[in-house]
C-alpha positions as CSV (number, residue, x, y, z in Angstrom):
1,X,-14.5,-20.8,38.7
2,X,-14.1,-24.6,37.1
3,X,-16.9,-26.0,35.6
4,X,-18.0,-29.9,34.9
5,X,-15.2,-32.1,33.7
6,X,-15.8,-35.9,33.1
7,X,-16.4,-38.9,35.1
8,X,-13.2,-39.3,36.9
9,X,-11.4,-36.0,35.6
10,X,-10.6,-32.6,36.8
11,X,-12.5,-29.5,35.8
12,X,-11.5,-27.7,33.4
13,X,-11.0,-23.3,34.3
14,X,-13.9,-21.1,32.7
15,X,-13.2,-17.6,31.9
16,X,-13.5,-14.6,34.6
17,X,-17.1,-13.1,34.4
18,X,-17.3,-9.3,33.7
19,X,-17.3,-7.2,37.4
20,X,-20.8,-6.6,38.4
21,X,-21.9,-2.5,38.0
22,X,-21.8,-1.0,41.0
23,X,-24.8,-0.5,43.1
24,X,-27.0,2.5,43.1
25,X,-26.9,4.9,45.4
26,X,-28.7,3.7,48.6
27,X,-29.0,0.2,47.1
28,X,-27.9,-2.6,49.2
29,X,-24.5,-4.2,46.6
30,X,-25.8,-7.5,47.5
31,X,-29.1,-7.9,48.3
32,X,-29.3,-11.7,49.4
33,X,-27.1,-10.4,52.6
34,X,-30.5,-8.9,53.4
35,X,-32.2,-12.8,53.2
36,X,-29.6,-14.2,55.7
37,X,-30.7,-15.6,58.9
38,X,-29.4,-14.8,62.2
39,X,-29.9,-18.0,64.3
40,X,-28.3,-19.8,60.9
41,X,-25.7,-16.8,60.2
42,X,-24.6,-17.6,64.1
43,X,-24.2,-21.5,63.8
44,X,-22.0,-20.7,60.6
45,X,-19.9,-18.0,62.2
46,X,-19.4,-20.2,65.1
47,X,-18.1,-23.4,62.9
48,X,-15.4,-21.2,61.1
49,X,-14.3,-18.9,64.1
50,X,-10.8,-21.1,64.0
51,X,-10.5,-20.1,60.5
52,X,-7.7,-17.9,59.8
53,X,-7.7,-14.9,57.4
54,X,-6.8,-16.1,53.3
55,X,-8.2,-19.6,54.6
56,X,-9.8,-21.6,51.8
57,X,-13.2,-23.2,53.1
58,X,-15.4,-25.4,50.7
59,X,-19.3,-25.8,50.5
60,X,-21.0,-29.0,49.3
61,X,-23.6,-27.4,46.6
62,X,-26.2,-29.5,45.3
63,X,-28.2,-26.7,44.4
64,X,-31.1,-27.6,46.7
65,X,-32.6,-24.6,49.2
66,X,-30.9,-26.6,52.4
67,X,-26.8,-26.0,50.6
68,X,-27.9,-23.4,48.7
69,X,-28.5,-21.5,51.8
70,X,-25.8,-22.7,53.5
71,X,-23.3,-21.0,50.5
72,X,-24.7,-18.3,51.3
73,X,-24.2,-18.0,54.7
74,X,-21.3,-18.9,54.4
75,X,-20.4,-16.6,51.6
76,X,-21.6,-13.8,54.2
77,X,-19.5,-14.8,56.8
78,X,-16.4,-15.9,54.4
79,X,-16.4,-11.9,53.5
80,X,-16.2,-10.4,56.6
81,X,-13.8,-12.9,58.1
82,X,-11.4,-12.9,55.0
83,X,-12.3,-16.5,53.8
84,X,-11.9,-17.4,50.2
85,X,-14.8,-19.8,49.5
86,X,-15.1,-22.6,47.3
87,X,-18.4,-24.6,46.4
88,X,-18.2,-28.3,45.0
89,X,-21.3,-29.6,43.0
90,X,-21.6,-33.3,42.3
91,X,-23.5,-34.3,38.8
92,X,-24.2,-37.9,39.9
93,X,-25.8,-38.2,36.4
94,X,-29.3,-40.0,38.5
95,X,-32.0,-37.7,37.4
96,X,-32.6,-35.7,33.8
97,X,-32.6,-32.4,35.7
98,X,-29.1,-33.4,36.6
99,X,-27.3,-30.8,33.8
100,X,-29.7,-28.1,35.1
101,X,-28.9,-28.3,39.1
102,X,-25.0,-27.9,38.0
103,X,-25.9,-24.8,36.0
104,X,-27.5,-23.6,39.0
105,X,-24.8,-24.0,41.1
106,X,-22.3,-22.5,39.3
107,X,-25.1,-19.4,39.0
108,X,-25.5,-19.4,42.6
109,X,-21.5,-19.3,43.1
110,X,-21.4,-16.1,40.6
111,X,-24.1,-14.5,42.4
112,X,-22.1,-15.2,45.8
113,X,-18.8,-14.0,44.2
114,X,-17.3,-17.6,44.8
115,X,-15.3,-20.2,43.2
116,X,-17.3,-23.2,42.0
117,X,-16.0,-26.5,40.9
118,X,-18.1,-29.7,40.1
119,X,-17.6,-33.1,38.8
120,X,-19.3,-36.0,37.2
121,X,-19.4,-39.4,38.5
122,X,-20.1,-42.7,37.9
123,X,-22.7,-44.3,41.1
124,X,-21.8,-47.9,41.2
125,X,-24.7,-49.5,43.0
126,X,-22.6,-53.0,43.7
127,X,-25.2,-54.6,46.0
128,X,-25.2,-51.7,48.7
129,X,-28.1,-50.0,47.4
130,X,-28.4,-46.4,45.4
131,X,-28.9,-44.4,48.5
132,X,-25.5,-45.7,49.3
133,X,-23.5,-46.0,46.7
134,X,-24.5,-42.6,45.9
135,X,-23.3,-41.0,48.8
136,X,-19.5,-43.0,49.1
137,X,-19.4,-41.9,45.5
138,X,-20.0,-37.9,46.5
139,X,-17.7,-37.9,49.6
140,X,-14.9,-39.2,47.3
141,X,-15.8,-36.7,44.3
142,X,-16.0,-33.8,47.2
143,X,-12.8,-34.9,48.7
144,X,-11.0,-34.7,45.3
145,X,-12.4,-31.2,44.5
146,X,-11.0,-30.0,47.8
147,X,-7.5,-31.5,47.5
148,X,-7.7,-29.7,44.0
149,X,-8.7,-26.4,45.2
150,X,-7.0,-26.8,48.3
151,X,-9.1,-26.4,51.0
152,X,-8.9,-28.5,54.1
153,X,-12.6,-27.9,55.3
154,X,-16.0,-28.8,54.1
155,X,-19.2,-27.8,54.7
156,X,-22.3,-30.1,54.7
157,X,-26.0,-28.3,54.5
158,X,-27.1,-31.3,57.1
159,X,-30.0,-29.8,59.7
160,X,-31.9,-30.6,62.2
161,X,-34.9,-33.1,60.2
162,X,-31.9,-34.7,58.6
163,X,-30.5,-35.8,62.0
164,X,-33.6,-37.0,63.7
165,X,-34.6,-38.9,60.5
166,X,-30.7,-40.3,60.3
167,X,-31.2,-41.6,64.3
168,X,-34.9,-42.8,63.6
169,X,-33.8,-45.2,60.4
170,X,-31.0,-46.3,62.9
171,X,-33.2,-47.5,65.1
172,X,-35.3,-49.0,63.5
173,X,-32.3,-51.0,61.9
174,X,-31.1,-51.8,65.0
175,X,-28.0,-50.0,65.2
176,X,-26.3,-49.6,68.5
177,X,-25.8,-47.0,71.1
178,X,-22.5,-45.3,69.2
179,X,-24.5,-45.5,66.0
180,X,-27.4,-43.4,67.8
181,X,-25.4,-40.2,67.8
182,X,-25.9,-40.3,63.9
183,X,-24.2,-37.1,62.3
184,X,-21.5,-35.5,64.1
185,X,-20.9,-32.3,64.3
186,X,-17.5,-31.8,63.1
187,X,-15.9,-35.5,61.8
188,X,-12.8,-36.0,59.8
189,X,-12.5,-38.3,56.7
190,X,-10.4,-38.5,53.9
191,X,-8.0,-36.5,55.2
192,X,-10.5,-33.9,55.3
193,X,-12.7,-31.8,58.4
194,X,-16.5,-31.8,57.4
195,X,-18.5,-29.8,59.4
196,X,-21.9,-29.9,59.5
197,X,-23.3,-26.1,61.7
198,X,-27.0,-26.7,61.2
199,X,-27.5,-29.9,63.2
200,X,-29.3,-28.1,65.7
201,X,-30.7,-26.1,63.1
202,X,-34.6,-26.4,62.2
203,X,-35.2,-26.9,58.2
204,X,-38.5,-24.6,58.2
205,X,-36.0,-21.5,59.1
206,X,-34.0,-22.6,56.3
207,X,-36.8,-22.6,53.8
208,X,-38.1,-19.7,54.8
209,X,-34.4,-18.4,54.2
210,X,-34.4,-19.9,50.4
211,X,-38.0,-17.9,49.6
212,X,-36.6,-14.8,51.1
213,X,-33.4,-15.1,48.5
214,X,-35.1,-15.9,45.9
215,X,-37.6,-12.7,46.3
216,X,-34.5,-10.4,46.4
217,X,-32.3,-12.1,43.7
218,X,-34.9,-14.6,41.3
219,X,-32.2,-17.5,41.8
220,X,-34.2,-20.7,42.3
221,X,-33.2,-23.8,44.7
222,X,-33.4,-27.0,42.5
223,X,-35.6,-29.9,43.5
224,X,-34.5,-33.5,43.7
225,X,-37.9,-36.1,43.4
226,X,-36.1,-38.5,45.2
227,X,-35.9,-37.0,48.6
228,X,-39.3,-37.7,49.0
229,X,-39.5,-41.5,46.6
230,X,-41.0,-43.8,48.6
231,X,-38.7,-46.3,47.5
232,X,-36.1,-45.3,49.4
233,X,-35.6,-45.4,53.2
234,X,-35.3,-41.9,53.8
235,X,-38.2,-40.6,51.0
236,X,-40.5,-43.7,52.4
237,X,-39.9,-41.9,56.0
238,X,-40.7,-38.8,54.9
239,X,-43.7,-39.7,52.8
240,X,-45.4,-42.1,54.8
241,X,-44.2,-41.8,58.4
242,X,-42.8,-38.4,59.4
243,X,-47.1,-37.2,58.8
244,X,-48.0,-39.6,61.4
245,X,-45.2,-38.4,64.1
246,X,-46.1,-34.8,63.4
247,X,-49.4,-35.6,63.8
248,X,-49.0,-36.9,67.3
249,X,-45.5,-35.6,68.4
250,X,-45.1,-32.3,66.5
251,X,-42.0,-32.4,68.6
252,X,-40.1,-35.7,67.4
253,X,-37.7,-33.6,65.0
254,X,-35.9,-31.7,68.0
255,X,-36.4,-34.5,70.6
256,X,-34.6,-37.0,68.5
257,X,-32.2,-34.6,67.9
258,X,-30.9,-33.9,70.9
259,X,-30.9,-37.6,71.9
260,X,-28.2,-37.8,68.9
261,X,-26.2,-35.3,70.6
262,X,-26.5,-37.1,74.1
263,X,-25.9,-40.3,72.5
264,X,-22.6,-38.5,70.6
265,X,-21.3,-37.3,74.1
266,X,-21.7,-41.1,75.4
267,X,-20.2,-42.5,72.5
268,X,-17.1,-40.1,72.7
269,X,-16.7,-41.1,76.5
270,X,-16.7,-45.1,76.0
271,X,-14.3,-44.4,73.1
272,X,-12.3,-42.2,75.9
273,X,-12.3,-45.7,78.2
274,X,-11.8,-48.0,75.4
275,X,-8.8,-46.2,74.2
276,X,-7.3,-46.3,77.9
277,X,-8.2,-49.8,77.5
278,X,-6.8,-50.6,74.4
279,X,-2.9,-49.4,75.9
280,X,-3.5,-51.7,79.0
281,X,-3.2,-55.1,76.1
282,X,0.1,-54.5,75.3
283,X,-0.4,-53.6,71.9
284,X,1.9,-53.8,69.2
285,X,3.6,-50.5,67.7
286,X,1.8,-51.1,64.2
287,X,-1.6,-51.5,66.6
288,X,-1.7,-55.2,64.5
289,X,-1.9,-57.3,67.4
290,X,-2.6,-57.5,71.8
291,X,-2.2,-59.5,74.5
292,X,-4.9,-61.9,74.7
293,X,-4.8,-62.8,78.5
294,X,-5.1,-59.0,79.1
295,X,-7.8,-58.7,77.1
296,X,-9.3,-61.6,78.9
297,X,-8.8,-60.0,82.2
298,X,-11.3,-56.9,81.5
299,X,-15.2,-57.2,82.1
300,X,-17.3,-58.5,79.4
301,X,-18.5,-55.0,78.4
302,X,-15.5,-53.5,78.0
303,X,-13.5,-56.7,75.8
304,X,-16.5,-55.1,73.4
305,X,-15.7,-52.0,73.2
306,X,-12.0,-52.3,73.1
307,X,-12.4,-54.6,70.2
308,X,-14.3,-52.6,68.5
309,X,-11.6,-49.4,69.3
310,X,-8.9,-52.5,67.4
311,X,-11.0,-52.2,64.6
312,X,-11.6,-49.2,64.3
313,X,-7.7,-48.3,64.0
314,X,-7.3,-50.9,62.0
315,X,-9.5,-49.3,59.8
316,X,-12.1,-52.0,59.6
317,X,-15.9,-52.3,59.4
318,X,-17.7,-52.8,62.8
319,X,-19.2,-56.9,62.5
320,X,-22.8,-57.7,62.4
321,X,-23.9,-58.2,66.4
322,X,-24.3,-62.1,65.5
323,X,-20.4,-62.0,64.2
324,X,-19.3,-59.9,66.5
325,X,-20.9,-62.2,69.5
326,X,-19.4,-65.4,68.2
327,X,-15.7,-64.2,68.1
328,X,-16.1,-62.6,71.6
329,X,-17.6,-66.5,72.4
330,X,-14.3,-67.9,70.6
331,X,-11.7,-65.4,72.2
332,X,-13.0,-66.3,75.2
333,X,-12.8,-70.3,75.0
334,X,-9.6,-70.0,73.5
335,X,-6.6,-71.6,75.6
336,X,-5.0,-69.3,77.6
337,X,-1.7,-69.6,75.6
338,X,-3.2,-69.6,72.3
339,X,-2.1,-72.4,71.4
340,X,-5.4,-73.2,69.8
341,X,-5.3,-72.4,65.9
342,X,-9.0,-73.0,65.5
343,X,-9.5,-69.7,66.3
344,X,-9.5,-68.0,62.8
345,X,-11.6,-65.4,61.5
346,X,-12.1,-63.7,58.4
347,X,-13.0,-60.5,58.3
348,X,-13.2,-57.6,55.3
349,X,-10.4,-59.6,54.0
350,X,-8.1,-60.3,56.9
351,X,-7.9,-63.0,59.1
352,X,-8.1,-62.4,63.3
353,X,-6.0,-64.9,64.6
354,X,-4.6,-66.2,68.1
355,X,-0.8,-67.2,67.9
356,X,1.6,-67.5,71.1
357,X,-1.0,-65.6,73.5
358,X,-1.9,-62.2,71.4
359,X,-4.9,-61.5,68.9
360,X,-3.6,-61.1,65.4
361,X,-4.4,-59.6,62.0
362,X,-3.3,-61.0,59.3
363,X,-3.0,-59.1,55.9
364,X,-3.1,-62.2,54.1
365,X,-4.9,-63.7,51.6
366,X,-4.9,-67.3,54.1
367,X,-3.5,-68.4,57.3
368,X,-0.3,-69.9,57.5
């Protein structure tokens, strides 16, 4: 068990806790197994069925009912399957209940006989807004904890309303078709898997999971005020609109939904063609650069999507639509040869070039 260290630093170890007294004869030993549910228990068990036996798992914790419930779960499957479980708690330092969600955590982790870690951070807005920043600032705290405690997979409490609200904000700021499959499943980032099991996953039979353990055990879920603070996009959803679609489509949560995992299976297929694309350019070994006539030789549609693959393994941020529809307008004017410099631009500080025929990137501060 590690409790908070500072901004930036690992936790510090806190001493073993006494072993619990055993249970009374004909008394369940742990009675929040008894508040599990089995739809949710069966989501979980599926997600970690690769697991091997001694494998460490992790568990994002905020201490709200959605993870809370999730650790538990979890927990319950982590015993029988021989899983050591770790929970990670983030004190983003954002509300003055902060101090008190982390002690809940770490209670929650006693209660479930698993490790807890946690870790302050500093939220540096820097012009991409709180939601934002807050959340690049969590994955990076999470992903340090689980190097630390050496687990390879993390958890993420993400459900059903959380995916149909996540496809419902895209739309409406005009995101495209790849960006419609919102939340994935199982995704990989920072050299770590997250899996999110509760996608499909309703947040009513989660609450009514969280009310059930806290009857049998008194633990608590915290409650954060700014998942429903109207001044940001997801609380002003949730405040103001989501009434309105229940009102007249009860059924919006599950319908959009599922279009995020229709949308996911479409995006995975064009990412299929774009990467058979993508080795028909002549690419470089270091992925840096591609033949420009061959690129020029596809359709229109797919010189999009296999510049956006090029990106994407360069490790780049996709373009607005307006960018990304004025270099496709250049790359295609461009002399055949390339012996046009003109063509130069700048990009999340690179430059895309044309030299001698193939598309370049340029790690560079300026083109020679």
């Amino acid at each position: 068990m590690t409790r908070a260290g500072g901004a930036g630093r690992p936790d510090k170890a806190s001493p073993r806790h006494s072993p619990r007294p055993r249970a009374a004869s004909g008394e369940h030993p742990d009675p929040w197994l008894q508040a599990l549910d089995p739809a949710l228990l069966r989501a979980v068990d599926a997600a970690l069925a690769g697991q091997p036996a001694g494998a460490a798992i992790g568990v994002a914790l905020s201490a709200g009912a959605d993870s809370a419930m999730l650790a538990a779960h979890v927990a319950g499957v982590a015993r029988r399957r021989g899983l050591r479980l770790h929970c990670f708690h983030i004190h983003h330092g954002l509300q003055a209940e902060a101090d008190d969600w982390q002690a809940r955590a770490h209670r929650l982790a006693d209660l479930l006989d698993a490790g807890c870690h946690s870790r302050r951070v500093a939220v540096d807005v820097d012009g991409r807004g709180m939601e934002a920043a807050a959340r690049d600032a969590r994955y990076a705290a999470l992903a340090e904890l689980a190097v630390h405690a050496g687990v390879g997979h993390v958890l993420l409490a993400h459900h059903q309303d959380d995916q149909a609200e996540t496809v419902l904000l895209r739309l409406l700021r005009g995101t495209g078709p790849s960006g419609l499959a919102a939340m994935r499943p199982v995704t990989e980032r920072n050299g770590l898997v997250w899996i999110r099991p509760w996608l499909d996953q309703p947040r009513s039979a989660i609450l009514d999971c969280a009310r059930r353990f806290e009857t049998l055990t008194g633990w608590r879920p915290a409650d954060d005020p700014s998942n429903a603070d109207g001044r940001y996009a997801r609380g002003a959803l949730r405040a103001r609109l989501a009434p309105v679609l229940d009102e007249r489509w009860p059924a919006w949560r599950r319908n959009l939904a599922r279009h995020a995992a229709q949308a996911g299976e479409l995006s995975d297929w064009v990412e299929a063609a774009a990467q058979d694309d993508w080795l028909g350019l002549d690419p470089s070994p270091d992925g840096r650069d591609f033949s420009l006539a061959a690129w020029r030789a596809l359709p229109a549609p797919r010189q999009v999507q296999v510049l956006r693959h090029w990106l994407g393994i360069l490790g780049l941020r996709m373009p607005t639509e307006a960018r990304l529809r004025a270099w496709l307008r250049q790359l295609r004017e461009v002399h055949a040869l390339g012996h046009d410099r003109s063509v130069q631009l700048r990009h999340e500080g690179v430059w895309i070039v044309v030299r001698r025929g193939r598309v370049c990137c340029l790690w560079k501060t300026r083109v020679e």
